[in-house]
C-alpha positions in Angstrom: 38.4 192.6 -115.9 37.1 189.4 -115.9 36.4 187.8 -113.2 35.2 183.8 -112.8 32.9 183.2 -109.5 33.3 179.6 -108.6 30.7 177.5 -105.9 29.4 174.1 -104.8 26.2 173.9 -106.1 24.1 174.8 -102.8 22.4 177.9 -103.4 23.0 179.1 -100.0 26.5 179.1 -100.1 26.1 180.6 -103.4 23.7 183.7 -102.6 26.0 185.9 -100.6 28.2 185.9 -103.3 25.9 187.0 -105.4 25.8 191.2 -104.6 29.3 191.0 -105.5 29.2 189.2 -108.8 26.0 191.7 -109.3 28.6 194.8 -108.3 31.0 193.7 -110.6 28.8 193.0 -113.8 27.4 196.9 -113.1 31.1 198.5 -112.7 31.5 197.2 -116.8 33.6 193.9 -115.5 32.9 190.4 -116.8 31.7 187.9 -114.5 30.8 184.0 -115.0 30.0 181.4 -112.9 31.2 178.1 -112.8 30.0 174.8 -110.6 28.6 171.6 -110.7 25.6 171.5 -113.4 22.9 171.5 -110.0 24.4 175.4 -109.7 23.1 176.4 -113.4 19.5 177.2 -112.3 20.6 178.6 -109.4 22.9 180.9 -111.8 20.9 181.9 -114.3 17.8 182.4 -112.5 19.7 185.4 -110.3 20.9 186.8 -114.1 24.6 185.2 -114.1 26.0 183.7 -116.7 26.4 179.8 -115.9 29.8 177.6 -116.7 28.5 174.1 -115.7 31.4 172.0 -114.9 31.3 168.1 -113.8 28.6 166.0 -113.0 25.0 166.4 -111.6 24.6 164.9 -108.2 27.9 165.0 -107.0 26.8 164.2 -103.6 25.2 161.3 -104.0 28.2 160.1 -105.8 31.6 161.8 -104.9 31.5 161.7 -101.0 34.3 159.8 -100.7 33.8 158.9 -96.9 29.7 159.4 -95.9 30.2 158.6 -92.1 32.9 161.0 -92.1 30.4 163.2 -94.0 27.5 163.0 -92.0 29.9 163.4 -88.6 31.1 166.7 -90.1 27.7 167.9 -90.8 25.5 166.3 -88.2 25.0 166.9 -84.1 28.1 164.8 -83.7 30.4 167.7 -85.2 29.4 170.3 -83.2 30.9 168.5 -80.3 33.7 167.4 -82.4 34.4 170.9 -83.9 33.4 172.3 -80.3 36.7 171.4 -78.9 38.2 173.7 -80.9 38.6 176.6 -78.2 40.8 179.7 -79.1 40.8 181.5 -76.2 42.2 178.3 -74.7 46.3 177.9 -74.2 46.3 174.7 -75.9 43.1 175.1 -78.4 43.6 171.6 -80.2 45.8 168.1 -79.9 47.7 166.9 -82.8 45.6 163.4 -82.9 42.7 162.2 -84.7 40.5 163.9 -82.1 41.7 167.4 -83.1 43.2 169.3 -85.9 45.0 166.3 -87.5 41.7 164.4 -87.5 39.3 167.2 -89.0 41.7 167.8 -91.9 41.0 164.2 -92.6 37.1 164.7 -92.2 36.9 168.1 -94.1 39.5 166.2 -97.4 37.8 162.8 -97.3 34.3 163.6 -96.8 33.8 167.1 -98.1 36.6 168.8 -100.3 37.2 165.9 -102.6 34.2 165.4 -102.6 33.0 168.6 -104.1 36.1 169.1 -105.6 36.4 165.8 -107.6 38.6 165.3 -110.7 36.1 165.4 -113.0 34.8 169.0 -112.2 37.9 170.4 -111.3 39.3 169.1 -114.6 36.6 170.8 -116.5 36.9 173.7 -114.2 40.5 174.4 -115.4 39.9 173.8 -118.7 37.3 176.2 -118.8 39.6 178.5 -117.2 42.5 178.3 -119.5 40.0 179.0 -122.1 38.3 182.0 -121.0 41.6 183.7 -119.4 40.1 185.0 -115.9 42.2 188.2 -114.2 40.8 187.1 -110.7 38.9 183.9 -109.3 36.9 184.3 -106.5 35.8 181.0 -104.8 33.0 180.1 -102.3 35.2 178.5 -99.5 34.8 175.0 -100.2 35.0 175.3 -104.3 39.0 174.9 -103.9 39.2 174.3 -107.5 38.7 177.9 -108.3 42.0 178.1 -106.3 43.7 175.6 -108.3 42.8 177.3 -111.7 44.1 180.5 -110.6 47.0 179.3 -109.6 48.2 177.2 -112.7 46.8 180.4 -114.9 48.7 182.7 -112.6 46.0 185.6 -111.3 44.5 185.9 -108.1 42.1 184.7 -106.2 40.0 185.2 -103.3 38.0 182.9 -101.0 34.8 183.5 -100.0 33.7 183.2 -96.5 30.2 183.4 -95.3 30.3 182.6 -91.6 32.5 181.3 -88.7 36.1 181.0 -90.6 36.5 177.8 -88.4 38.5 176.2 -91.2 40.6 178.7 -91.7 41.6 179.0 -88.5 41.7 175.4 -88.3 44.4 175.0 -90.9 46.2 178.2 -89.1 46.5 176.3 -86.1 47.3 173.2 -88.2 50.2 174.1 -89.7 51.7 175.8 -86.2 51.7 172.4 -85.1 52.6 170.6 -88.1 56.0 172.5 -87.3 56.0 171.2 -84.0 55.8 167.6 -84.9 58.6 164.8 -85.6 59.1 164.0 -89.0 57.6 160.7 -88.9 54.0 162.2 -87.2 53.7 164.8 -90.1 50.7 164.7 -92.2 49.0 167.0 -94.2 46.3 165.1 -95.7 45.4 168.5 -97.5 48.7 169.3 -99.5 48.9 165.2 -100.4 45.5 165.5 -102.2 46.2 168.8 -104.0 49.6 167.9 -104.4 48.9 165.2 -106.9 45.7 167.6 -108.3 48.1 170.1 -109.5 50.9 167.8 -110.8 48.2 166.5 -113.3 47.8 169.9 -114.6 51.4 171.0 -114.6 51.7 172.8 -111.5 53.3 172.7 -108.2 51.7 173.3 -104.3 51.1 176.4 -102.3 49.5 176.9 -99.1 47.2 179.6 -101.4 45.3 176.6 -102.7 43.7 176.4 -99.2 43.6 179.7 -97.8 43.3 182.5 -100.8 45.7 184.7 -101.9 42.9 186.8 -99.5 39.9 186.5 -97.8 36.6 187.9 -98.4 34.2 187.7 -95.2 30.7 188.4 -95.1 30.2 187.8 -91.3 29.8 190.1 -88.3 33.2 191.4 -87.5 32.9 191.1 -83.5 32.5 187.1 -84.8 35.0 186.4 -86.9 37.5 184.6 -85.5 41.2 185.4 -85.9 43.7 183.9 -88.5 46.4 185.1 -90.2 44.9 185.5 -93.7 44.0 188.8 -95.3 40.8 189.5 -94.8 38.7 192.1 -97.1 35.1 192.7 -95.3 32.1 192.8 -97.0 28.6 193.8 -96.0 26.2 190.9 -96.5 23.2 192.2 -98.4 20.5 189.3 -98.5 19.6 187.3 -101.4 16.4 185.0 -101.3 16.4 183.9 -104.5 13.2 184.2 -106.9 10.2 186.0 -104.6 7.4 187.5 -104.6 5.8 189.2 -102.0 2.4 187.6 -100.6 -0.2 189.7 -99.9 -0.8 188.9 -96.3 2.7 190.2 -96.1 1.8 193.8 -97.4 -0.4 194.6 -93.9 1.3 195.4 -90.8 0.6 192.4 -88.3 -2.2 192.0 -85.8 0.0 190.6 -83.2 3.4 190.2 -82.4 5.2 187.8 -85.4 7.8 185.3 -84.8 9.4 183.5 -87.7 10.3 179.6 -87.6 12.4 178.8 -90.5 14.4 175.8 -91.7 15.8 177.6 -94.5 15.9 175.6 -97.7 17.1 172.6 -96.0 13.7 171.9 -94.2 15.0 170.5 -91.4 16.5 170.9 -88.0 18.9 168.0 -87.7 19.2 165.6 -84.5 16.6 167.7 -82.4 14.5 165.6 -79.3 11.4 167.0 -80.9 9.7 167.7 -84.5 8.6 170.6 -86.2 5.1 169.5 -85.1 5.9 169.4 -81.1 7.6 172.9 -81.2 4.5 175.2 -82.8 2.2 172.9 -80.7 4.4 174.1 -77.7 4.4 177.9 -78.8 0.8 177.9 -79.2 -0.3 179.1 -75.7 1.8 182.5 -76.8 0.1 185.7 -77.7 2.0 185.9 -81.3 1.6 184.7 -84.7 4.0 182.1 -85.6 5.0 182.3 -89.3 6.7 179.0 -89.7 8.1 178.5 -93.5 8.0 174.7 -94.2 7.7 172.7 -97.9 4.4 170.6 -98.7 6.0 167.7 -98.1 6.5 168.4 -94.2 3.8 170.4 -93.3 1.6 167.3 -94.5 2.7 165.3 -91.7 2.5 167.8 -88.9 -1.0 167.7 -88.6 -3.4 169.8 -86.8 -2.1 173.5 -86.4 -2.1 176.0 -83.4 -4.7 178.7 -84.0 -1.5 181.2 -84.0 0.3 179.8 -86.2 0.9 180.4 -90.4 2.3 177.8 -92.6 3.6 178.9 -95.5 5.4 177.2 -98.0 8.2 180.1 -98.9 8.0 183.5 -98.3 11.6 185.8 -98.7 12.9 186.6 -95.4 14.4 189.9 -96.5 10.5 191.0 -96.7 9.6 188.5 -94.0 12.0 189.6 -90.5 11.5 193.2 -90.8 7.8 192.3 -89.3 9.6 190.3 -86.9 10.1 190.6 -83.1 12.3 187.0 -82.9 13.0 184.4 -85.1 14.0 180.5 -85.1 15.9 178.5 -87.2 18.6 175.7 -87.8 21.7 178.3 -88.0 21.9 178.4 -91.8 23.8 180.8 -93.9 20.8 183.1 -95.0 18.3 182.5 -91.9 21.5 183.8 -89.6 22.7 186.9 -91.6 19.2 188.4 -92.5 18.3 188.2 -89.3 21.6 190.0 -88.5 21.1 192.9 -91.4 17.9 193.2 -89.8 18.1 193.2 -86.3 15.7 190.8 -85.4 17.3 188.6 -82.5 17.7 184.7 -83.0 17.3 181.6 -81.8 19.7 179.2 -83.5 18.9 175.1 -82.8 22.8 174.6 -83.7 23.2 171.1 -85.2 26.9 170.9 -87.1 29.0 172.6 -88.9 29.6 176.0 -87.5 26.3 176.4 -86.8 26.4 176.3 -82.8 30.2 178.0 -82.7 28.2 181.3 -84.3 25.1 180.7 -82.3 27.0 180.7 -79.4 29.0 183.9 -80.7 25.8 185.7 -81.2 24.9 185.0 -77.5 27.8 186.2 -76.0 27.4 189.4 -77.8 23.8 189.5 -76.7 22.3 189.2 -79.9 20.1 186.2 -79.4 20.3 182.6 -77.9 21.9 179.4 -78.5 20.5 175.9 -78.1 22.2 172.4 -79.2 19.7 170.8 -81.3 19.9 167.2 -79.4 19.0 169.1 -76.5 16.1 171.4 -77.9 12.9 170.4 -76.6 9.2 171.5 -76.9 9.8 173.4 -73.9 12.9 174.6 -73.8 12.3 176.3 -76.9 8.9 177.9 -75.9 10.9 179.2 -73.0 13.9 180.7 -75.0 11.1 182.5 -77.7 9.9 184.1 -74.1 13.4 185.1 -73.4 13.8 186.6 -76.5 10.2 188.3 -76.5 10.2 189.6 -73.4 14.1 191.0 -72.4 14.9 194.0 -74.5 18.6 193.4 -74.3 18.1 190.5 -77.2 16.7 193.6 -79.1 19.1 195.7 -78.4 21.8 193.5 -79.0 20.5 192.5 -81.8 20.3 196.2 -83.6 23.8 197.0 -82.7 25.5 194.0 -84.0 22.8 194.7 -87.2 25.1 198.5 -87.0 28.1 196.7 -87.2 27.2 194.3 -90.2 26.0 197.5 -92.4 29.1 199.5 -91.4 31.1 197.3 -93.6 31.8 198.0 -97.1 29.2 197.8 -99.3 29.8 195.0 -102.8 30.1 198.2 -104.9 33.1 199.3 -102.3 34.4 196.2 -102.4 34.7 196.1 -106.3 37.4 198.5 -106.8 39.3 197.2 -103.9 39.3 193.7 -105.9 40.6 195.7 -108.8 43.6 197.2 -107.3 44.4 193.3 -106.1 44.7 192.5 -109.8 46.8 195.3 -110.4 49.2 194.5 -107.4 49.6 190.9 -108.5 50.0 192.0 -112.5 52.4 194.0 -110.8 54.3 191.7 -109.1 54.6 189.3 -111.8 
């Protein structure tokens, strides 16, 4: 087979798809991977074969709406998304407060964005060219759907964390049905409406949900839709490592990791980097915080416990681990899962504090809004986490439950039967 991978040009909403592209290439299929030319490094470097499509720096450029944008991805959206409870009767108002308003936030100021003519034209002619049998798409990266569809092979989206967007649009379009005429929008099928007519082909509600899903997270945390869903273990990725060598002796004391992932930053906190390992230093622990050059310069004087380092992999760093810390990114969040180490997640936006708040109830760790995380407050969750052994256990059964799901190499033949289903089919 051949199969084209598809991603916005983050890397870490590219690295969990990697194991799979990686299972794939070693079963004898085909694999290439196509995204903006920012994702070409990324790509190659992990030994894929890169299909740069559109322009560098798409978002400095293509954000079509940046206050939109940063109140999707900023503290704002947690409360914004927040109101977004399932378990609730009436989870979410047909108004610009709830689901008709973020399907206008996640179009204007995120999928257009990523997904702007220019790459997606390229994306599709690449496409036609090179005659995929399946596309699989990091979530965002709809224009992997819309190649598949006008070539006519499936496809599969790629989730790494909370589906909230999926289930989102699930509860979308049950009360699209509900409204009058008049009130019905769909802000979603207008924009990918006129994307496919340019190319010759026609809408389907596959364009925004998969023909299935593939889902990386913690089972007990996914949350329910009515998509297919095809579970996947999430095996960590750090990109290019080495091991230091102050990483190769067991640890004098008991080691908790502060991370920021490759971001290098916890948005919206009442606090800085500097306050919180100033804060932790009266603990009997080494703190391994990971920070770039750039902000460790201006931290200044450092707590006798603490080791700044500029990267180190976490898939070598949280096995030594008794707790770790961090902003609630992709990779932080799920090696810390496949490794049992139990979290504390300063949730900022996105779906960062939904999951955080997930991993809490399932006594796996602790949650704490970043615009409410303080010096303090954090000291006094690390204490928590240190000293009740629930978080541990917790933490090692939902790390069971991850590594109980199928492994990339199990998950390659299942993809394979897909293709012959749909071939089938048509």
């Amino acid at each position: 087979m051949k199969i084209l991978f598809a991603s916005m040009p983050h890397p870490t909403h590219f690295h969990p798809m990697l194991p799979l592209a990686w299972a794939l290439r070693a079963a004898g299929h085909e694999v290439r991977v196509a995204g903006h030319p920012d994702l070409t490094e990324t790509s190659t470097g992990s030994g894929m074969t890169a299909v740069p499509v559109g322009r560098a720096g798409w978002y400095r450029e293509d954000v079509h709406e940046p206050e939109l944008y940063a109140r999707l991805m900023g503290s704002g959206a947690s409360d914004f998304l927040g109101t977004f409870d399932w378990a609730q009767e009436d989870p979410a108002a047909w108004s610009w407060e709830g689901l008709l308003g973020l399907e206008k936030i996640l179009v204007s100021a995120l999928l257009a964005g990523i997904n702007n003519d220019v790459m997606v034209d390229e994306l599709v002619a690449y496409a036609r060219h090179w005659q995929p049998d399946l596309v699989i798409w990091e979530q965002l990266t709809v224009a992997g759907a819309v190649a598949a569809e006008l070539l006519g092979v499936p496809h599969a989206r790629f989730v790494y964390g909370l589906d909230f967007i999926g289930r989102a649009r699930t509860e979308f379009l049950r009360r699209y049905d509900e409204q009058p005429a008049v009130h019905r929008e769909d802000p979603t099928r207008e924009w990918l409406e006129e994307t496919m007519s340019r190319h010759g082909g026609t809408w389907t509600e596959r364009l925004r949900t998969g023909a299935v899903t593939i889902d990386t997270s913690v089972p007990s945390t996914r949350l329910d839709t009515e998509h297919r869903v095809i579970g996947m273990r999430y095996v960590p990725y750090n990109g290019r490592s080495v091991v230091p060598d102050w990483l190769r002796e067991p640890a004098a004391r008991t080691r908790v990791c502060l991370t920021l992932g490759l971001s290098n930053e916890i948005e919206d906190t009442t606090t800085t980097v500097g306050e919180i390992l100033a804060g932790l230093a009266g603990l009997d622990v080494e703190i391994v915080a990971t920070l770039g050059a750039e902000d460790a310069a201006g931290i200044g004087p450092l707590p006798d416990n603490v080791r700044l380092v500029d990267f180190v992999p976490l898939h070598d760093l949280l096995p030594t681990c008794a707790a770790v810390v961090h902003h609630g990114g992709i990779g932080s969040r799920l090696t810390a899962v496949h490794h049992g180490v139990p979290q504390l997640v300063l949730g900022h936006g996105f779906d960062t504090l939904m999951i955080a708040r997930r991993q809490e109830e399932a006594g796996a760790g602790l949650a704490l809004p970043a615009n409410h995380a303080t010096a303090a407050s954090v000291r006094d969750h690390v204490l928590r986490l240190l000293s009740e052994p629930r978080f541990a256990a917790g933490a090692l059964a939902m790390r069971d439950e991850l590594l109980a799901e199928p492994s990339p190499a199990e998950v390659v033949p299942v993809l394979a039967a897909l293709v012959d289903e749909w071939k089938e089919r048509a």
